[in-house]
Backbone and ligand atoms as CSV (ligand in chain L), in Angstrom:
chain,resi,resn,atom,element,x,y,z
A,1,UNK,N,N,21.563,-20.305,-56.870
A,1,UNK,CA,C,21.398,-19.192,-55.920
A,1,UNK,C,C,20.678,-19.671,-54.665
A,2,UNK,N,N,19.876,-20.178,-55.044
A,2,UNK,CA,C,18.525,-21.049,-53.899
A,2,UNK,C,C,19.517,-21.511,-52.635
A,3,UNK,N,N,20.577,-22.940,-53.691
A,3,UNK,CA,C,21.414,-23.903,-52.787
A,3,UNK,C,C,22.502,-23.103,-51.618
A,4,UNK,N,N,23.053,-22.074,-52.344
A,4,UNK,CA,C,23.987,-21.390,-52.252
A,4,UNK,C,C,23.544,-20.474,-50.646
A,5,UNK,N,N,22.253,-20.226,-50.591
A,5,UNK,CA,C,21.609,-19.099,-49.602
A,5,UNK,C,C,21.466,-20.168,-48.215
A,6,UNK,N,N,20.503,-21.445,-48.753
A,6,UNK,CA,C,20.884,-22.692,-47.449
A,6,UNK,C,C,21.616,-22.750,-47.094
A,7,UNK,N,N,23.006,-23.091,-47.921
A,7,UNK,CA,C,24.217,-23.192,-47.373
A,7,UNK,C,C,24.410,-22.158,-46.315
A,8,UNK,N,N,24.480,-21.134,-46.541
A,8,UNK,CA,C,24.809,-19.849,-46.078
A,8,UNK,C,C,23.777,-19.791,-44.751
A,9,UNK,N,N,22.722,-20.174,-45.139
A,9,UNK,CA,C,22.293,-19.953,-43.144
A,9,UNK,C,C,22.907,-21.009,-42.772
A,10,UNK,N,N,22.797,-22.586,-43.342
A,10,UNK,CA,C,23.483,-23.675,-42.539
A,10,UNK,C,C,24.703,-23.234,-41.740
A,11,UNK,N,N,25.749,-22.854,-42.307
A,11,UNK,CA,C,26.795,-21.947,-41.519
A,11,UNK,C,C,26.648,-21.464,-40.516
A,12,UNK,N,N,25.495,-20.501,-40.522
A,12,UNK,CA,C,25.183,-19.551,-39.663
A,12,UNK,C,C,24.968,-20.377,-38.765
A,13,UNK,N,N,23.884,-20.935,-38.517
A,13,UNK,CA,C,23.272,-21.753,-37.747
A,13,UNK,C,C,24.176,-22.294,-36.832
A,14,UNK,N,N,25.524,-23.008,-38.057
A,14,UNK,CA,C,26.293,-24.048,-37.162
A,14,UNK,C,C,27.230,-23.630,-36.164
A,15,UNK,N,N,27.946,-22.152,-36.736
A,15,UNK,CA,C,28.480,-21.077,-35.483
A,15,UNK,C,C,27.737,-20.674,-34.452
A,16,UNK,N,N,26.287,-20.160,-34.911
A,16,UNK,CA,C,26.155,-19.781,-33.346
A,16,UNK,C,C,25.847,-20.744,-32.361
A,17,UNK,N,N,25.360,-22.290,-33.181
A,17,UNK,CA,C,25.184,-23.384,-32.331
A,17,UNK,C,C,26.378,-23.601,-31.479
A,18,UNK,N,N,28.262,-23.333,-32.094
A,18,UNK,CA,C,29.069,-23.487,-32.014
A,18,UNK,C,C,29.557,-22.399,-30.447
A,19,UNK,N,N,28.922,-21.069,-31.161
A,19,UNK,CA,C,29.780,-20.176,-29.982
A,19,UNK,C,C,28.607,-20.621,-28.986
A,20,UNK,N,N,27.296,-21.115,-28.788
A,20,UNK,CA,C,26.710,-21.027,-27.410
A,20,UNK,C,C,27.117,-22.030,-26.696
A,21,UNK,N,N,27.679,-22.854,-27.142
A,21,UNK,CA,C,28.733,-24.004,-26.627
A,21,UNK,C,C,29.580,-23.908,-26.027
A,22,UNK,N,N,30.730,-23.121,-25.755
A,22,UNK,CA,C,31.277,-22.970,-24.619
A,22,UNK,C,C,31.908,-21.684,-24.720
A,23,UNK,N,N,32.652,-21.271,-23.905
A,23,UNK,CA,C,33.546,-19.851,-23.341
A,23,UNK,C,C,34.054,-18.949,-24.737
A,24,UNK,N,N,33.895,-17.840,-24.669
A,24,UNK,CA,C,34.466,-17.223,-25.723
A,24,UNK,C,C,35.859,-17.358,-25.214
A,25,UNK,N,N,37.162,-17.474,-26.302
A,25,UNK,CA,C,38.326,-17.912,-26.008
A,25,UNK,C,C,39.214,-16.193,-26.306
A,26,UNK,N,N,40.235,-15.993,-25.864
A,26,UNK,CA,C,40.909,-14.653,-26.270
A,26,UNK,C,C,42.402,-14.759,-26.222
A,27,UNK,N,N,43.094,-14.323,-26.785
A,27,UNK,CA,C,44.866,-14.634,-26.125
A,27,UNK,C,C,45.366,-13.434,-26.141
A,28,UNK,N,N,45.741,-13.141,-25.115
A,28,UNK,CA,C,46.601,-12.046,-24.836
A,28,UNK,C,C,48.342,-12.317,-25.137
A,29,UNK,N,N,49.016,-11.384,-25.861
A,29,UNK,CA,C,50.142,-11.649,-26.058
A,29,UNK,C,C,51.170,-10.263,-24.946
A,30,UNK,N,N,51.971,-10.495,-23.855
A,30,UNK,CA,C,52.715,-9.940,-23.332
A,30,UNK,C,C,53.945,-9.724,-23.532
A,31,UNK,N,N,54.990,-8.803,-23.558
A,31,UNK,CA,C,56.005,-8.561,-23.112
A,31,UNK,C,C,56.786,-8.024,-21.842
A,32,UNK,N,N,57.153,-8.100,-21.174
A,32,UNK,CA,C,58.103,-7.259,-20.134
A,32,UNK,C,C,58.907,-7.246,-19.878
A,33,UNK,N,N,59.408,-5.767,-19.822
A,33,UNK,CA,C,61.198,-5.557,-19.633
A,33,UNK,C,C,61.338,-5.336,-18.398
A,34,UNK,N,N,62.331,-4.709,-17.781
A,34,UNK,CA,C,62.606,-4.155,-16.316
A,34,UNK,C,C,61.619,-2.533,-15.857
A,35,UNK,N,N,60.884,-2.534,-17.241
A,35,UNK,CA,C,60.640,-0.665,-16.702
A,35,UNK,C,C,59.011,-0.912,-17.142
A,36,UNK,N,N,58.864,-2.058,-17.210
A,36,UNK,CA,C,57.248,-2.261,-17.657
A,36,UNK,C,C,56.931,-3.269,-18.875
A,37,UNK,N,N,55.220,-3.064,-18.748
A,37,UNK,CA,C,54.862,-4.185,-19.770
A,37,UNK,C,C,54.628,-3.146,-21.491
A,38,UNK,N,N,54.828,-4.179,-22.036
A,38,UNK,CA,C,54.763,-3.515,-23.806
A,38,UNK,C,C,53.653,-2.759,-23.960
A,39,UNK,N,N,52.536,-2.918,-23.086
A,39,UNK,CA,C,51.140,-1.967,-23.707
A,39,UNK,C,C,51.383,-1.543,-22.114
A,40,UNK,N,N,50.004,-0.147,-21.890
A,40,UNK,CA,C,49.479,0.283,-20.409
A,40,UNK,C,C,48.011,-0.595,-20.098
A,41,UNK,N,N,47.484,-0.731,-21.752
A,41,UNK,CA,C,46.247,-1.744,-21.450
A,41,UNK,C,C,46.259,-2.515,-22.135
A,42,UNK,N,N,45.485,-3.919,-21.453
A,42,UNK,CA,C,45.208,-5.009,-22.370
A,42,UNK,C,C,43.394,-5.108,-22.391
A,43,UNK,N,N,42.655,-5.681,-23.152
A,43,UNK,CA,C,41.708,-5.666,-23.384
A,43,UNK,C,C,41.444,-7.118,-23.812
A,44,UNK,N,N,40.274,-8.237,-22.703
A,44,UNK,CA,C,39.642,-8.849,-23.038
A,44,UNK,C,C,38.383,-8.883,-22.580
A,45,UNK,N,N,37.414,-9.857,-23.461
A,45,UNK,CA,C,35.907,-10.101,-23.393
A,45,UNK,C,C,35.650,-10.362,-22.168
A,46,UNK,N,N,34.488,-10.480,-21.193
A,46,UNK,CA,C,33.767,-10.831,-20.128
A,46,UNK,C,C,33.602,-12.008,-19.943
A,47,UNK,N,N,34.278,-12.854,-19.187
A,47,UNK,CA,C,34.019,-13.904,-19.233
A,47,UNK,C,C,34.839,-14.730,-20.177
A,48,UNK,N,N,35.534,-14.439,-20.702
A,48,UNK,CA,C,36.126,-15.591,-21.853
A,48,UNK,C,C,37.573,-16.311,-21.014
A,49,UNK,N,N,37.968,-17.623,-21.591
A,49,UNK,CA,C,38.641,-18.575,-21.391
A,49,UNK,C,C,40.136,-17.152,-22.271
A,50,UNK,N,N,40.793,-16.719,-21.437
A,50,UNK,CA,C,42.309,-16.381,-22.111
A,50,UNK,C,C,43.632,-16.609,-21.413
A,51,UNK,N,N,43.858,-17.143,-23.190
A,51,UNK,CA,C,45.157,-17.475,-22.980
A,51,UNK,C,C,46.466,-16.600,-22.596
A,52,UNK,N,N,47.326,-16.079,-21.430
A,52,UNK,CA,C,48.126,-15.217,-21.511
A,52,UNK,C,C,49.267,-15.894,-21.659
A,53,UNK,N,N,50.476,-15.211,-22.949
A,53,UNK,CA,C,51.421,-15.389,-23.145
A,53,UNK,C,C,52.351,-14.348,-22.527
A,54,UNK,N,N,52.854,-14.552,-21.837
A,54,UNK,CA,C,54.243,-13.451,-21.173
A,54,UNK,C,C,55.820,-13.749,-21.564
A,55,UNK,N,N,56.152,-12.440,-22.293
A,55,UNK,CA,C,57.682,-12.917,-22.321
A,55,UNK,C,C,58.836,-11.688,-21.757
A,56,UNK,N,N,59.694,-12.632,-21.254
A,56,UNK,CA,C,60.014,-11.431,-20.091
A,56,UNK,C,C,61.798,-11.429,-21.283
A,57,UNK,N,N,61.793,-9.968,-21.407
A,57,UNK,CA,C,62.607,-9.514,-22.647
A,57,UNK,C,C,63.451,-8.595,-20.882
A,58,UNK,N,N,63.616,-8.600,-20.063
A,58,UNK,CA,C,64.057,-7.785,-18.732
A,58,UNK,C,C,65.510,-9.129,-18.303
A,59,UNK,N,N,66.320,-8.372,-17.345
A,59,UNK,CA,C,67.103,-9.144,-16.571
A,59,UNK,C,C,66.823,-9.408,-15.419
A,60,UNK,N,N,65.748,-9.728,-15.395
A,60,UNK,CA,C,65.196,-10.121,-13.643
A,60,UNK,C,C,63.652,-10.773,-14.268
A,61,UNK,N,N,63.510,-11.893,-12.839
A,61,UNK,CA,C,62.171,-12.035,-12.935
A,61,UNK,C,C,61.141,-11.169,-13.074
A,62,UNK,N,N,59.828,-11.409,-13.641
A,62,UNK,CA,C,58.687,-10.575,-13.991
A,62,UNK,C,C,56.955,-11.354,-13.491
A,63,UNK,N,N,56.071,-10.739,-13.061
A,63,UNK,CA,C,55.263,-11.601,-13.040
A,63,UNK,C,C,53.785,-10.628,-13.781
A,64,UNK,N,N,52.427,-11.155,-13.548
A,64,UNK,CA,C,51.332,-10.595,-14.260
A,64,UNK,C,C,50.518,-11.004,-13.773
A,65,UNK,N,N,49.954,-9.917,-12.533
A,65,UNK,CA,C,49.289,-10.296,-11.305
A,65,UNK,C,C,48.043,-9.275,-11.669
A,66,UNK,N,N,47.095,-9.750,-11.579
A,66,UNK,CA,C,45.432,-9.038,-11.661
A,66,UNK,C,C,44.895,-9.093,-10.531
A,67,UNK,N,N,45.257,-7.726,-10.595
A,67,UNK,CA,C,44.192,-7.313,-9.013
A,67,UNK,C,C,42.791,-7.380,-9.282
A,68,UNK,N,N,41.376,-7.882,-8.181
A,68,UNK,CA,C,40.161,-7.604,-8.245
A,68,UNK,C,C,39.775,-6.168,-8.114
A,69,UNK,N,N,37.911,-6.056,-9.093
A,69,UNK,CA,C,37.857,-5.055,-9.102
A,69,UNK,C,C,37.722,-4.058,-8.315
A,70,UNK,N,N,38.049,-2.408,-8.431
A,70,UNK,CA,C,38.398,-1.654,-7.179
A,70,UNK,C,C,39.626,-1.730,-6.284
A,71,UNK,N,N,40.622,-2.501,-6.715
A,71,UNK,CA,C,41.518,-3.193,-5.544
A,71,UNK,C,C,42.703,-2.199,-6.553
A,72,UNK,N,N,43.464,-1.744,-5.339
A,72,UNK,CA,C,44.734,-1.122,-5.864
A,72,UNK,C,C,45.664,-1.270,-4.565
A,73,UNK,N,N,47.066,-0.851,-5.600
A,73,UNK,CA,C,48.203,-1.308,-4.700
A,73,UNK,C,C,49.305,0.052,-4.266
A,74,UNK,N,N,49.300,0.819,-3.024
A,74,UNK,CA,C,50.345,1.669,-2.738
A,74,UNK,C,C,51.171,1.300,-2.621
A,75,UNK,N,N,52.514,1.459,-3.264
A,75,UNK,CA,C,53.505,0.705,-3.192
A,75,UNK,C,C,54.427,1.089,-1.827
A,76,UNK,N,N,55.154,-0.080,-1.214
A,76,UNK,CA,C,55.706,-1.374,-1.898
A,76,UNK,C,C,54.426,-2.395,-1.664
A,77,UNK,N,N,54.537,-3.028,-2.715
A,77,UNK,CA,C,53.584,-4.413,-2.648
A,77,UNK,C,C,54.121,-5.097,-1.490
A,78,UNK,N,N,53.449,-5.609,-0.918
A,78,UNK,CA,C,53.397,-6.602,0.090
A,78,UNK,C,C,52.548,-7.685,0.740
A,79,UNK,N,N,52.519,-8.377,1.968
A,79,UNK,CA,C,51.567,-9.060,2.200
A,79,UNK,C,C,50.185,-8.471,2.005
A,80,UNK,N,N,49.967,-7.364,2.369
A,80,UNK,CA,C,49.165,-6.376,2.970
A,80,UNK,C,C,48.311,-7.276,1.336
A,81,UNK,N,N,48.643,-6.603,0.138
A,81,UNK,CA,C,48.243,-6.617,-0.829
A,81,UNK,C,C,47.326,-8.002,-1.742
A,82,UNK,N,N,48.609,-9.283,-0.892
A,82,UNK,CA,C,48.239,-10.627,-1.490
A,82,UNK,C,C,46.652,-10.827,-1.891
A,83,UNK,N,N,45.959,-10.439,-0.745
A,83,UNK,CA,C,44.574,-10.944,-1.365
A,83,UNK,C,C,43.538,-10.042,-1.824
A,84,UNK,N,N,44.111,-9.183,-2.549
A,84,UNK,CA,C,44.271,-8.313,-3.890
A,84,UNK,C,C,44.008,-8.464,-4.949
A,85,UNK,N,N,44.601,-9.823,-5.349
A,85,UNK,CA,C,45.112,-10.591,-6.190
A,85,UNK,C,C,43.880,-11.217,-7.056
A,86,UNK,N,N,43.335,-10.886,-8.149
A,86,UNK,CA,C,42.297,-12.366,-8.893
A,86,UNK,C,C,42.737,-13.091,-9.046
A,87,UNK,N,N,44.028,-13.007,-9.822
A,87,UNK,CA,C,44.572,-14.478,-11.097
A,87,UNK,C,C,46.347,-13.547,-10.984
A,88,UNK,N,N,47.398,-14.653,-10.870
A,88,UNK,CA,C,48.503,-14.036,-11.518
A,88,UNK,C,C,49.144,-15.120,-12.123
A,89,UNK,N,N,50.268,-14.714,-13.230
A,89,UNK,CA,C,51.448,-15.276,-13.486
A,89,UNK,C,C,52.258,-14.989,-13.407
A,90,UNK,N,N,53.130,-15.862,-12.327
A,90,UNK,CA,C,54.225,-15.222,-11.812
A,90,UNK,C,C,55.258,-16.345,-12.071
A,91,UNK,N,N,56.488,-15.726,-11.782
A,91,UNK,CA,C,57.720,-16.328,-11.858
A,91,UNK,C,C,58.304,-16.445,-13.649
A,92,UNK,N,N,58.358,-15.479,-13.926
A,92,UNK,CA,C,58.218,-15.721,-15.185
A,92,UNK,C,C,59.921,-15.216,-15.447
A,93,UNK,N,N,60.961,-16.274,-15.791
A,93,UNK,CA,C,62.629,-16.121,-15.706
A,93,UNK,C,C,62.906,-15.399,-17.085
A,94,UNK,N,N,63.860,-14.520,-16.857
A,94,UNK,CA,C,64.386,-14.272,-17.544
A,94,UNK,C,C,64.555,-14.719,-19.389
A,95,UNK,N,N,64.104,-14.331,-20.296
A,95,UNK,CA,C,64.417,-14.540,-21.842
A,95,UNK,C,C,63.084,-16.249,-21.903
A,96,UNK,N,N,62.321,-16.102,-20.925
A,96,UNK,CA,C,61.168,-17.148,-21.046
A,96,UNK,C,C,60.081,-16.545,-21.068
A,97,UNK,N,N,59.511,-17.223,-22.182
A,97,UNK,CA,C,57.640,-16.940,-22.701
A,97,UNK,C,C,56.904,-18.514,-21.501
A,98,UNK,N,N,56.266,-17.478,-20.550
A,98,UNK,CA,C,55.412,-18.821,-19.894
A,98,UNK,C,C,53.993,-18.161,-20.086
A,99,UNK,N,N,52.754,-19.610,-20.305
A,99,UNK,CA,C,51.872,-19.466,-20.779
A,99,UNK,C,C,51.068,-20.303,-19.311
A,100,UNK,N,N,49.677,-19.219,-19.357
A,100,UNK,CA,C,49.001,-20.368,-18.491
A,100,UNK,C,C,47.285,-19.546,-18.924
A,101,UNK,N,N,46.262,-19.926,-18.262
A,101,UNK,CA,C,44.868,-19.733,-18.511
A,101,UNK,C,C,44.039,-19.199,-17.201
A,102,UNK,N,N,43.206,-18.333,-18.036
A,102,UNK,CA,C,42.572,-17.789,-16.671
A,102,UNK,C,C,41.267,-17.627,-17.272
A,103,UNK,N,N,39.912,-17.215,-16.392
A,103,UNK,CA,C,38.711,-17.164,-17.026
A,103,UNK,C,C,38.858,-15.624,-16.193
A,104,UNK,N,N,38.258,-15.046,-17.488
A,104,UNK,CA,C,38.390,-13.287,-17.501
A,104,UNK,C,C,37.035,-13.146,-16.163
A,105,UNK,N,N,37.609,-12.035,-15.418
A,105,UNK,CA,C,35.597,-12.063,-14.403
A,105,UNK,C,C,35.022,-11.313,-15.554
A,106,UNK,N,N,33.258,-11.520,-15.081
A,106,UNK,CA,C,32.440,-11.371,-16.051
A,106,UNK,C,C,31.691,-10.074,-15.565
A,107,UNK,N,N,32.572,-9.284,-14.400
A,107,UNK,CA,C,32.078,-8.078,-14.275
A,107,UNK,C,C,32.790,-7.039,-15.252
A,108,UNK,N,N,32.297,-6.322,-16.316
A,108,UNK,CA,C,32.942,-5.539,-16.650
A,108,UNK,C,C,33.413,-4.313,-16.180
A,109,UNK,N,N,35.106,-3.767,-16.365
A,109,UNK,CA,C,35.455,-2.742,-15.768
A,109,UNK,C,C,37.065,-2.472,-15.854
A,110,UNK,N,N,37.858,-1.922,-15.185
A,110,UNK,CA,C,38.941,-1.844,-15.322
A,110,UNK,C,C,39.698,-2.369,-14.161
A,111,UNK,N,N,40.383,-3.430,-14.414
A,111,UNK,CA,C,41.135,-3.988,-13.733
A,111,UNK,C,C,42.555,-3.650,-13.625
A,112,UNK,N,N,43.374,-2.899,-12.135
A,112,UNK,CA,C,44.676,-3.309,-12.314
A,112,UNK,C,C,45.748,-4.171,-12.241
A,113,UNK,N,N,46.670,-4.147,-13.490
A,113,UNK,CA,C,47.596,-5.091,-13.434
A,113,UNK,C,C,48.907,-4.946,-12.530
A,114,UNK,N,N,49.918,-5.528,-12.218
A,114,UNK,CA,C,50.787,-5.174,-11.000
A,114,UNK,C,C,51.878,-6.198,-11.886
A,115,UNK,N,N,53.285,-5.914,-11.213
A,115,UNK,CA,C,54.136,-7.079,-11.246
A,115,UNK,C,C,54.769,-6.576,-9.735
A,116,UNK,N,N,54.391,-7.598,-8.933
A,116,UNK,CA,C,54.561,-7.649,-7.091
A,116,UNK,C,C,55.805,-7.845,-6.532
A,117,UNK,N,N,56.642,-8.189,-7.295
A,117,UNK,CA,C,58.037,-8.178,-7.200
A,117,UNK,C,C,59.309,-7.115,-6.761
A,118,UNK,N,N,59.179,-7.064,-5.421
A,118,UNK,CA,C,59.928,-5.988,-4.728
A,118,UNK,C,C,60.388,-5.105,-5.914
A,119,UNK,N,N,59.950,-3.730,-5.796
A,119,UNK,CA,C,60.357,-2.151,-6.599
A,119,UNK,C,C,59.794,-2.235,-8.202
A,120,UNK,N,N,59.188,-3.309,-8.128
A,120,UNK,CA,C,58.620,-3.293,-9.750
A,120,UNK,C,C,57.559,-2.219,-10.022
A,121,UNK,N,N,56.580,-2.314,-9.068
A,121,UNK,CA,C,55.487,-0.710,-9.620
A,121,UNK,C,C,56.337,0.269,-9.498
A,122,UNK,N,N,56.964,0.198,-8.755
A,122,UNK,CA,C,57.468,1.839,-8.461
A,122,UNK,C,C,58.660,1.773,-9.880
A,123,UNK,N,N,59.409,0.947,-10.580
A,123,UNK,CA,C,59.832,0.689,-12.026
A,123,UNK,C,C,58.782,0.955,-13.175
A,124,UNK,N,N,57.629,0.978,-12.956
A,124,UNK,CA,C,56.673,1.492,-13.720
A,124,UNK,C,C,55.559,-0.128,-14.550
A,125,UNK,N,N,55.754,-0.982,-13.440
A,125,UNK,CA,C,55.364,-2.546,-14.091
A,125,UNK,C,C,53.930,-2.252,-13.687
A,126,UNK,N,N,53.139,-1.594,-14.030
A,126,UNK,CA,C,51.547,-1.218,-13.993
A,126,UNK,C,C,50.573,-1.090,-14.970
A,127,UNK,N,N,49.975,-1.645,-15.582
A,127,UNK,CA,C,49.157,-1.528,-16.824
A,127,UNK,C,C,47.409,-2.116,-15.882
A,128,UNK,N,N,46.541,-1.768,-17.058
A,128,UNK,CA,C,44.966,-1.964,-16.976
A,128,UNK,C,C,44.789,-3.067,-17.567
A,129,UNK,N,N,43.817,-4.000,-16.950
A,129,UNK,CA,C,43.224,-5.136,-18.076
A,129,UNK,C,C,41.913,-4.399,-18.040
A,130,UNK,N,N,41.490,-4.413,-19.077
A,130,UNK,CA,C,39.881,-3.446,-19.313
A,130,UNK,C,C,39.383,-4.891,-19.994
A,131,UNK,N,N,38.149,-5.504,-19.025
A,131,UNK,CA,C,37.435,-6.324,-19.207
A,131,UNK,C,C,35.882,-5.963,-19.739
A,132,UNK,N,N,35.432,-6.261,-21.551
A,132,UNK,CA,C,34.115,-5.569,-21.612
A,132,UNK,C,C,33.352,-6.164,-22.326
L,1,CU,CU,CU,58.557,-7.157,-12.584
């Protein structure tokens, strides 16, 4: 019982030594068709290293553009909008899963998502990343 309880903080110990070590990690898994993305929100940690997977299930390009916080888009997207923009992935072809990395901001809040691609918001390509 004694050995068994050491063990058991040793563990402990060695995770949180482990998580203060670097970025909390998260993966977001996406879909998008022509009329929007599979959820309205996605939800990651503050600050964490995530991975976004996008797969565009639509007949046209798709992208997964994060606006900064407070920042919104009247459509049509345009230049006006570009630096809008936190983090996107864009170009994402047809019946392809593209993957890339972003570090979440560490302000918590609700972020909107966009796909900037002439008539896509107004198609309904708008969801929240709720960062908390
Ligand atoms: Cu789109």
């Amino acid at each position: 019982m004694k050995k068994s309880f050491t063990g058991m903080v040793l563990v402990l110990a060695l995770s949180l030594i482990l998580t203060a070590c670097g970025p909390q990690k998260a993966t977001l898994n996406v879909t998008a068709t022509d009329k929007g993305y599979d959820s309205i929100s996605y939800t990651v940690p503050a600050g964490a290293e995530v991975t976004l997977n996008m797969t565009n299930n639509g007949a046209v390009e798709h992208e997964y553009a994060i606006l900064k916080l407070g920042q919104h888009v009247t459509p049509p997207f345009g230049d006006k909008d570009e630096d809008k923009i936190f983090w996107e992935l864009d170009g994402v072809d047809v019946g392809e899963t593209k993957s890339d990395t972003f570090t979440a901001p560490t302000e918590p809040g609700e972020y909107d998502v966009i796909c900037g691609i002439p008539g896509h918001i107004e198609l309904g390509m708008i969801a929240k990343l709720i960062v908390k």
